[in-house]
N, C-alpha and C positions, 0 to 999 in steps of 0.2 A: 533412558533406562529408569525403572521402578526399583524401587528397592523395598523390600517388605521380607528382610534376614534380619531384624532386629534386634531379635533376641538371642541370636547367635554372634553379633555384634553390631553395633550401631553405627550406622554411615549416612551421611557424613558428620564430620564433628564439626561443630562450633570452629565459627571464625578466630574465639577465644584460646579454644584449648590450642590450635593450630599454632597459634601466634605464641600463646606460653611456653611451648616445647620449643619451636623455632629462637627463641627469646633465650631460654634455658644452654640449647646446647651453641649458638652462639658466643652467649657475652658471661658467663656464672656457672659453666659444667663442670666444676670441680668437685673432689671426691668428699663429700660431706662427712663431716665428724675429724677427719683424717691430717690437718694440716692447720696450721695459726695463720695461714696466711690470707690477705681480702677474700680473693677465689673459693676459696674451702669460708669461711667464716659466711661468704653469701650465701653458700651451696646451703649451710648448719640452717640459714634462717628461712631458708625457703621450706625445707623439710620440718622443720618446727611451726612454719605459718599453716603450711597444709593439716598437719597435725591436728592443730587449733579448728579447723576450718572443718574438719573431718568429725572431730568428737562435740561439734557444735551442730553437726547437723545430725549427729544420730544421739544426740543427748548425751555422751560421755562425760563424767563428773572428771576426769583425769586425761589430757591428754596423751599421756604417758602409756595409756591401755589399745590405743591405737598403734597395731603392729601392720608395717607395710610388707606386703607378700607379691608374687609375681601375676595371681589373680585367686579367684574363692577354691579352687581346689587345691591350691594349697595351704591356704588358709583353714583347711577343713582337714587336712591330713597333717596340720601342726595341731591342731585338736587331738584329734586320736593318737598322734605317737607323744605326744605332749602328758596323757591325761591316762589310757587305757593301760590295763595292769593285764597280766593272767588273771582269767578267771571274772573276768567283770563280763556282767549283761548287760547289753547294747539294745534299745527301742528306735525302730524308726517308720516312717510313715511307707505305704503300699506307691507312694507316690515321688518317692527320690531319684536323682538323676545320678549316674555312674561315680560322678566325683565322692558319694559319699558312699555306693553299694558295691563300688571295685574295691576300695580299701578294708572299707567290714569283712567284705566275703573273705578277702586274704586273711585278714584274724581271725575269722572265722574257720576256715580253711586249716590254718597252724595251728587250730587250738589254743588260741591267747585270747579270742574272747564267745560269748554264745548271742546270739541277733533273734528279736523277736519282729514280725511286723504287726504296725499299726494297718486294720482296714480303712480300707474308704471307699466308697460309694463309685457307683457309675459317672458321677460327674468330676471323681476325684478330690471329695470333700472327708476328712476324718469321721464319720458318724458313728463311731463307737468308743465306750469308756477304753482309758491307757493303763486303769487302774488293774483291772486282772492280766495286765500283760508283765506286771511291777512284781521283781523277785527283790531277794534280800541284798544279793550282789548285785542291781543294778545301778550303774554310774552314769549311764547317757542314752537322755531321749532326742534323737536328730528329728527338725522338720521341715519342710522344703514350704517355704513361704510364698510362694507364688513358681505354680509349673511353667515348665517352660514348654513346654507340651500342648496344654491347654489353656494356659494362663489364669485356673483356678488359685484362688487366695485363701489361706488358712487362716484361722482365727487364732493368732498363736498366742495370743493374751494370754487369752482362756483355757487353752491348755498348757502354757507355762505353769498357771496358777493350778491346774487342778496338778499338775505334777508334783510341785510344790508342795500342796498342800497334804498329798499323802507321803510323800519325802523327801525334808529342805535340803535334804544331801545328793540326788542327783539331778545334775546338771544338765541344759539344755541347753543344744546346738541349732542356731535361726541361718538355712541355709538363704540367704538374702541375693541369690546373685540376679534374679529377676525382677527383684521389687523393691531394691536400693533405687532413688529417687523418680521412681514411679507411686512409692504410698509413703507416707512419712511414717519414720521406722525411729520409735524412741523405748532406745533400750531401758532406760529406770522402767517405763512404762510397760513394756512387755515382761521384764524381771526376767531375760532369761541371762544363761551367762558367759554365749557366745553370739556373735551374727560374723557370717562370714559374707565379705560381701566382691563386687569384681571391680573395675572402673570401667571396663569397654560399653558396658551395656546401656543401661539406663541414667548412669551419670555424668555420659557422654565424655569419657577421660578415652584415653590411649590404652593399645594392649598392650598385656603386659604388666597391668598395675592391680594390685586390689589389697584386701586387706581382713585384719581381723583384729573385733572389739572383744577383750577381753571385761566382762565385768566381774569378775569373781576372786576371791582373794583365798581360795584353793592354791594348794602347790599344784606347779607342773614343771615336767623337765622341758629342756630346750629342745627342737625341733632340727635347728640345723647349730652348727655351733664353729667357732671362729674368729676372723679377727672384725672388732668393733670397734674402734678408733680409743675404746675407753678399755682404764685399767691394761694398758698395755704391758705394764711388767708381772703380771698374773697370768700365767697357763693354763689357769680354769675360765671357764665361761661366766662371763658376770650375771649375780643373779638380780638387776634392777632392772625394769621397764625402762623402754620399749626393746634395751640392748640384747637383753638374756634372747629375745626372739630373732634381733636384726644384725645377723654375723654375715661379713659379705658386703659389697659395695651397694647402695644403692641403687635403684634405679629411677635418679633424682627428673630426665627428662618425663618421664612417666608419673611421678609424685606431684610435678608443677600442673602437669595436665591433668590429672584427675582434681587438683584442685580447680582449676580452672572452670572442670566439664562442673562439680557442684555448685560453684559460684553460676553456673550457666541455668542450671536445672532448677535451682531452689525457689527462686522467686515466679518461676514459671511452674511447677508444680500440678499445681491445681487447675489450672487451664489444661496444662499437657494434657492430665489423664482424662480430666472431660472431653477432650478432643478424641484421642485415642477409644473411649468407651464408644463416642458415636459412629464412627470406624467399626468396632467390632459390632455395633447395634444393624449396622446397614449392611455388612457382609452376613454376618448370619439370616437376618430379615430375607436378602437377594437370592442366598446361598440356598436355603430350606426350601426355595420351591425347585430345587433339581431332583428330577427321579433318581431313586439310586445313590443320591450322596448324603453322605452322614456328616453331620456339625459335631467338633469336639468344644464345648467349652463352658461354660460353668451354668448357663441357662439365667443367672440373674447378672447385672451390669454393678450391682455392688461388692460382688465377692471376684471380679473378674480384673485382669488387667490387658495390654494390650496385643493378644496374640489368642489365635483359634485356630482349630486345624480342622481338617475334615476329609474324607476316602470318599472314592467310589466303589461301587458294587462290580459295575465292570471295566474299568480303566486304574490299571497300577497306577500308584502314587507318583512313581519314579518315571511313566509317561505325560502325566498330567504337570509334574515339574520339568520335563525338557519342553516341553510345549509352550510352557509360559515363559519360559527366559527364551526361547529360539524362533516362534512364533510373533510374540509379547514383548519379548524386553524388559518381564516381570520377573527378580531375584526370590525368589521364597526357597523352603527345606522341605527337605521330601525323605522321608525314613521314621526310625526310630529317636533321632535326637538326642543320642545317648542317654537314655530314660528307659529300658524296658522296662522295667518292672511296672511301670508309670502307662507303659503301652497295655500289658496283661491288665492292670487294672480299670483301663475306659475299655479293653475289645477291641483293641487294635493292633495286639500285637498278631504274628509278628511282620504285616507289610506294611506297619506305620502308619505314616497321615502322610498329609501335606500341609506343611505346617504357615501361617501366614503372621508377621509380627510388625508392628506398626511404631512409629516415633514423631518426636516432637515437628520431625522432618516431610512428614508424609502430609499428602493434598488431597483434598476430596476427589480429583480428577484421578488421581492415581488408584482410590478405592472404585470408583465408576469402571475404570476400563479394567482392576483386575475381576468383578463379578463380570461383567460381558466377556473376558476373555475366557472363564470358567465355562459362563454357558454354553458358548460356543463348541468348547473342549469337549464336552458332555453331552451333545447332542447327539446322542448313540439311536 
């Protein structure tokens, strides 16, 4: 089997992460924060090492701002109920995936808040100012840091700062779940004052894990609320980091492994993604000389990450993907990706692509036979 669903989750993991979970729920599963006892006291320091390990690789001045969630979509919808009032204006990119334009539209919808979109080009890059999109009530500019779609990358520096710069008062959401350790993401450096990011993905952790960096020292209310091992004779929700977020048991085998999958990822980094770019260098290369099929993906190798998708003119997507896993033994996605909006803006919506996503796991053999198994497909 091929595997090339990478960006809908990564397989297989690291021999590490494997071992850390296995490790975890064998000999130290205990309910962290919750008990004086060895068991719980190992559990407290595994969840505080990851911590550490977490806000050291996205450059967090405070571990304490690292709030562990079950992955980026909730990470992103502890944002907005966290943060959004009646009456606030919402900015976000033509290029967002459902996680962040299901729960807008809902506010949207209830009238509790009004959504502006940011354009972006055919390739799926922002190419216009955010400034005439900027009201008086607006609280939150969202932007998806690398599609999962196309695998285009935002320059979110640079429009953190021009946000910024026309007003230090609203905030900006760095939806990270594709480009957490696939680009090194250093939040002082981007200045924004969320990154929601996943562990399944690119940082090769377990599903089920992810998280959100808080950098900003705005109020917000709690998201879920509960019992925290802390302040146990208080009925209120405590308001200190990371607790006021993390009500609820953990889920500590998933925290061990997503630390694991970065300790796996980080010093390999740089190698990965140059591997991965040559991948997507040599499917597009292969791919552009089929009649009839169209390449989705950023056109240059420095704004891109690992994943391209591409249609036919006369073969559905959704034949072109049972062919390659039942022909092939090739795993890819075939649809919308839960992104349309993302799809209306490359011209694809709405019978999607075929989406192809590639990891630190993937063999130049594996790229060789899925372009021969394309052209074969397509010899219409």
């Amino acid at each position: 089997m091929i595997y090339l669903d990478n960006a809908a989750t990564t397989f297989p993991r690291p021999q590490a992460v494997i071992q850390s979970v296995a490790q975890c729920l064998n000999e130290y599963c205990a309910n962290s924060g919750r008990s004086g006892h060895r068991l719980a006291i190992e559990a407290a320091r595994k969840v505080f090492e990851a911590r550490e390990t977490i806000a050291e690789f996205f450059n967090v001045t405070d571990s304490r701002n690292v709030i562990f969630t079950a992955n980026a979509t909730m990470a992103i919808n502890c944002v907005f109920e966290s943060l959004l009032e009646h009456g606030d204006h919402v900015i976000v990119s033509s290029m967002e995936h459902n996680a962040v334009m299901r729960p807008l539209r809902y506010l949207e919808k209830e009238g509790t808040i009004s959504l502006s979109l940011i354009p972006c080009n055919e390739y799926g890059f922002i190419h216009s100012d955010i400034h005439p999109l900027m009201q008086t009530n607006t609280k939150l500019v969202v932007i998806n840091h690398a599609s999962n779609v196309n695998g285009v990358v935002q320059d979110v520096a640079s429009i953190v700062k021009r946000v910024k710069s026309y007003d230090p008062d609203v905030a900006v959401l760095i939806d990270a779940s594709q480009s957490a350790g696939v680009i090194p993401i250093d939040v002082q450096t981007i200045g924004c004052d969320f990154i929601a990011f996943t562990g399944h993905k690119s940082l090769y952790g377990p599903q089920g894990i992810g998280g959100l960096i808080i950098n900003t020292a705005r109020s917000l209310k709690p998201f879920i609320m509960g019992g925290t091992g802390s302040k146990s004779e208080s009925q209120y929700q405590p308001e200190f980091l990371p607790d006021k977020f993390e009500s609820g048991t953990l889920n500590l085998p998933g925290i061990v492994g997503l630390q694991a999958g970065i300790e796996y990822i980080q010093p390999r980094m740089h190698e990965v993604r140059a591997k991965e770019l040559q991948f997507i260098q040599k499917i597009a290369e292969s791919l552009s000389n089929i009649k009839g099929l169209r390449l989705y993906w950023s056109n240059t190798l420095d704004r891109q990450i690992g994943v391209i998708s591409f249609s036919h003119e006369k073969i559905p997507c959704s034949e072109i993907g049972q062919r390659l896993n039942d022909e092939f033994s090739i795993c890819v996605r075939v649809g919308l990706h839960c992104a349309p909006l993302a799809h209306e803006t490359l011209g694809s919506f709405p019978d999607g692509t075929v989406r192809v996503s590639v990891s630190a796991f993937t063999k130049d053999s594996d790229i060789d036979t899925l372009c021969r198994a394309v052209e074969r497909i397509t010899k219409v």
